[in-house]
N, C-alpha and C positions, 0 to 999 in steps of 0.2 A: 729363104730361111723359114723353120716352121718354129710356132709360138703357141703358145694355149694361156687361156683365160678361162680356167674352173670349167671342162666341159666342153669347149669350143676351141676348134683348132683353125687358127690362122697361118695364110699361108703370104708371105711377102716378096715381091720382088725389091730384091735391097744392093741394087747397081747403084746405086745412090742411096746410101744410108738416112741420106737429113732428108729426102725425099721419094720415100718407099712409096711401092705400089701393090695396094693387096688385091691380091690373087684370087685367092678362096676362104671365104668361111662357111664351117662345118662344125654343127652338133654333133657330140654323144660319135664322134667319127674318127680313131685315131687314123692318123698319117706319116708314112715314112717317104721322105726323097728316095729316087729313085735313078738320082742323077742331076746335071741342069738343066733338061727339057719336060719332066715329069713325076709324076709320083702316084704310089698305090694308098689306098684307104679301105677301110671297112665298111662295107654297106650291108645290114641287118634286119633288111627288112622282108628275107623269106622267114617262111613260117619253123622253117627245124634247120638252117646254115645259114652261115653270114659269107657272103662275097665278099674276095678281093678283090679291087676293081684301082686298073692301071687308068690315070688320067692324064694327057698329054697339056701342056701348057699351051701350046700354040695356035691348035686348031677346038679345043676342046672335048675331040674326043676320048672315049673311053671304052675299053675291054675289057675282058677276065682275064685276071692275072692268078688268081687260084683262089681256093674256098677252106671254110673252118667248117666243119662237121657240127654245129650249135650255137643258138644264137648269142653272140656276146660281144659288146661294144668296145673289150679290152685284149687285144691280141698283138703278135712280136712276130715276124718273122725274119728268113735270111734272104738279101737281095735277089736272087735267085728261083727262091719262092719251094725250095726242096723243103723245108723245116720250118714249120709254125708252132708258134703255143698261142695259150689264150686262157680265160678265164670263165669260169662259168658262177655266179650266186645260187645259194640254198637257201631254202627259207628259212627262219629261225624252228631251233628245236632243242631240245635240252637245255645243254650246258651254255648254247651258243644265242641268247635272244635277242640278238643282231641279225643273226643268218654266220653261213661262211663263204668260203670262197672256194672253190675247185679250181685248180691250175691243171691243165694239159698242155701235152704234146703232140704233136701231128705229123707225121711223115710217113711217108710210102700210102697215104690213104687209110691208114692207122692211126685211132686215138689213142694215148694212153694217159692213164692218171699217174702224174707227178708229187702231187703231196693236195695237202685242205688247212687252210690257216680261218683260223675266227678272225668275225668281223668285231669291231669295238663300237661302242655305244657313244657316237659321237658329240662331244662337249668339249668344248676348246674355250670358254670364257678368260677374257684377257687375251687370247691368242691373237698376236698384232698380224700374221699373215694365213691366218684361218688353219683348217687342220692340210696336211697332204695329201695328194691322188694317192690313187694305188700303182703300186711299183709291177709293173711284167715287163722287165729288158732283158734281151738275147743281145750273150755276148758278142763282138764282132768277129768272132772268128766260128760263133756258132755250137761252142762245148758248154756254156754256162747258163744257166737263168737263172736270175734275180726276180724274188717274188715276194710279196705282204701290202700290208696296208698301214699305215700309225693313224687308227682311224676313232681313237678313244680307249676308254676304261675297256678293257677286256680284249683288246685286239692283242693279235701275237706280232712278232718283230721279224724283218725281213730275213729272209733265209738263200741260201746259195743252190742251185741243183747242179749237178753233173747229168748234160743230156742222155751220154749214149748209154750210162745205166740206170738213170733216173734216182740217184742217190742226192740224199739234202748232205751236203760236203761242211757247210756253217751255216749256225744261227746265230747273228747277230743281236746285240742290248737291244732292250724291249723299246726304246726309242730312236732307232740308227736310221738316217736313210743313206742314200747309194746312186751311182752310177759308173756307168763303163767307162773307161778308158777309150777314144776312138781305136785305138787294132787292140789285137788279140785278146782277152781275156784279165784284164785288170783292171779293178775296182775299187772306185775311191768311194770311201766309207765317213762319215759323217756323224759319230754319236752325238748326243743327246742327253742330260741328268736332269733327273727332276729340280726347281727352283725353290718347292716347297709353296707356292702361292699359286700353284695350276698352273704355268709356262714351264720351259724347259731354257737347259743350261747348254751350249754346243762344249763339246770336250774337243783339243785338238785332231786335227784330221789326219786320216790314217787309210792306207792301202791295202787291200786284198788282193791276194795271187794263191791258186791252189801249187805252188811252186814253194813258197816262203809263208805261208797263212797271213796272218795279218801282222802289218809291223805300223812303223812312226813314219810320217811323211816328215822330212827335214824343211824344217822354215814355214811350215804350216800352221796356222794358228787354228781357232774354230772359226769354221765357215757354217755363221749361225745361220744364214736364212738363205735360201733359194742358191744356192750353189749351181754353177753351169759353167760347161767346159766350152773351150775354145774350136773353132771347126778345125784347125791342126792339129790339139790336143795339148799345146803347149803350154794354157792359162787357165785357172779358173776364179772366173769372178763371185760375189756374192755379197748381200749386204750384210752390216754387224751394225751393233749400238754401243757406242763412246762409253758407257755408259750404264748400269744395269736398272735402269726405268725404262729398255727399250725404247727409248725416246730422241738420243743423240744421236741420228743412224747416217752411216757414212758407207760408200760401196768403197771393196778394197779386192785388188786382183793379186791374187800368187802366181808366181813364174819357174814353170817347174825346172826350167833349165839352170838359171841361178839359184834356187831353191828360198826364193824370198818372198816376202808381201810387202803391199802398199799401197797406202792409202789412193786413189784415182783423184779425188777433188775433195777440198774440204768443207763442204755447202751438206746441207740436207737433203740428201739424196739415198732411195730406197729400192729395192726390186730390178736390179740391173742384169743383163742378161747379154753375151752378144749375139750378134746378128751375123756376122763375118769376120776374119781375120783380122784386127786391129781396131775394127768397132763397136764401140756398146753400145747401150741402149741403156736408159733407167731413169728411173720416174722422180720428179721436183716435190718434196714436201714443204711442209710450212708449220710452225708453233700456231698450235690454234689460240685466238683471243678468246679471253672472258665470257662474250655473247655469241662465239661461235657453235653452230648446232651442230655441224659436221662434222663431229670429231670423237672419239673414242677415248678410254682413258689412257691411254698412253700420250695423248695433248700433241700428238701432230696428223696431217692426213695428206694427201694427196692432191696437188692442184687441177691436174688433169693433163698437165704438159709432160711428154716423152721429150728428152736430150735423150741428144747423138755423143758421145764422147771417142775421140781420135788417140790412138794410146802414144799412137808415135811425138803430136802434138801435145795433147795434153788440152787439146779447144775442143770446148762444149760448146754445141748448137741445137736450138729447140728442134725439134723434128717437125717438119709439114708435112702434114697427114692429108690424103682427101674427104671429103665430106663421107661421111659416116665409118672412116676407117681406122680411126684410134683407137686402139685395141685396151685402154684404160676405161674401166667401167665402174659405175657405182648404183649399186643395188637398193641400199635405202641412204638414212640421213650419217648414221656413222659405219658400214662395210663397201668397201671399194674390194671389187674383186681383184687375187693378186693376177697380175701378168708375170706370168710363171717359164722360167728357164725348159726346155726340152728336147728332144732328140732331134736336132735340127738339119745335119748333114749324112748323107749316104755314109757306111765305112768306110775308109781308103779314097 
């Protein structure tokens, strides 16, 4: 399974869930599986393309698996390697003094430009799981891209493209984020309202199809924080707060076959993600005391222990990590980098 931490992408062998073994980490590198023996990454370090580069798990070697026409750390492609997009930064100018973003396409040896979204001035005070990446996912079946960033005051909200004529199809509320569906072209959409105190409000979760546009997911509640879909496609997890001080946070999985949610365990538990079919992963909080320095105002934080939770069971187990491989980080006295939900399995 692959995992990120703001920036860095980890890569695990999760034959053993309570006791993974990481594979690779990788800087400023996105990564797609490529199957069970492999996977392609971004390597950006010529001076005008960024290489694909096929890595084999077993022997560790590695090839060309194909190239983006400029350098940029944030690119999509299809298994196949026919069809890429990618991103490029402008520097700030005008209206934009953030910079924006350039989204392309690439096939047949052809760039084209896609559309340009402003960047936002990033500030997130109070945000209990920081601001989000930026979004570039190619649909699985290859007709769709999803593109933006919710990256502050002035940023714009993610938008929908149709590849084979580069048309923006929807624009999503100014705080939505998004992901595919593992097949074909559907996407689960995740608003966002202002709280009125700088954080945000999750609105129930909702589906896009350029079929039906957007409708009501049945039995779906909001999936306020880090939302991530199952390697079948079946479940997606995500943590919420009991509560509206962000503070009472409990993970809770929907099942889209029965159309329900529920709670997974009812302990302080935050940032849950799976790793595999019937397994999560999600991190041990704690009430901070009085003389605690480590803590934020929302008044809990992070122990540093990953649990393994079995869905089938319902038993949670600490996760043993190897020495320097617990992908839980903490950066000063109160920001714990989130370990963040992502594109973990090849489509199909």
């Amino acid at each position: 399974m692959i995992g990120g931490v703001y920036g860095t992408t980890l890569i695990y062998d999760v034959t053993d869930p309570v006791h993974p073994r990481l594979q690779c980490r990788m800087l400023n590198a996105p990564a797609h599986l490529s199957g069970g023996n492999a996977f392609m990454y971004l390597d950006p370090r010529s001076a005008d393309r960024t290489n694909i580069v096929l890595h084999w798990f077993a022997d560790g070697n590695e090839g060309p698996a194909g190239v983006l026409p400029a350098v940029t750390t944030k690119g999509a492609w299809t298994p196949d390697g026919t069809l890429s997009a990618y991103t490029v930064r402008l520097e700030p100018a005008g209206d934009n003094p953030a910079g924006s973003m350039q989204v392309w396409q690439y096939v047949q040896g052809t760039s084209l430009l896609i559309g340009t979204y402003r960047i936002g001035i990033a500030g997130c005070i109070g945000c209990r799981f920081g601001l989000p990446q930026p979004v570039l996912a190619m649909s699985p079946d290859g007709q769709y891209l999803v593109a933006g960033w919710l990256s502050g005051k002035g940023s714009e909200p993610l938008a929908v493209y149709r590849l084979s004529d580069r048309t923006r199809v929807i624009t999503f509320d100014q705080a939505a984020t998004a992901f595919w569906d593992r097949s074909g072209h559907r996407l689960f959409v995740n608003g966002l309202a202002s709280d009125g105190a700088g954080g945000f409000v999750a609105d129930p979760a909702q589906v896009w199809t350029p079929e039906a546009g957007l409708t009501s997911l049945v039995g779906a509640g909001a999936w306020s924080f880090l939302a991530g879909l199952s390697p079948d496609g079946g479940q997606i997890v995500y943590t919420a707060s009991a509560d509206a001080k962000y503070s009472n946070f409990r993970v809770y999985v929907y099942e889209q076959k029965s159309a329900t949610t529920r709670m997974l365990i009812d302990k302080l538990r935050t940032q849950a993600l799976f790793v595999r079919n019937g397994w999560i992963w999600y991190l041990e909080e704690v009430v901070c005391g009085p003389s605690t320095s480590t803590c934020g105002p929302w008044g809990t934080r992070p122990t540093g222990k990953v649990f393994a939770l079995q869905l089938s069971t319902g038993t949670e187990t600490e996760v043993s990590f190897g020495v320097g491989e617990n992908p839980v980080m903490q950066t000063t006295e109160v920001n714990w980098l989130p370990f963040t939900p992502g594109e973990f399995w090849p489509a199909g």
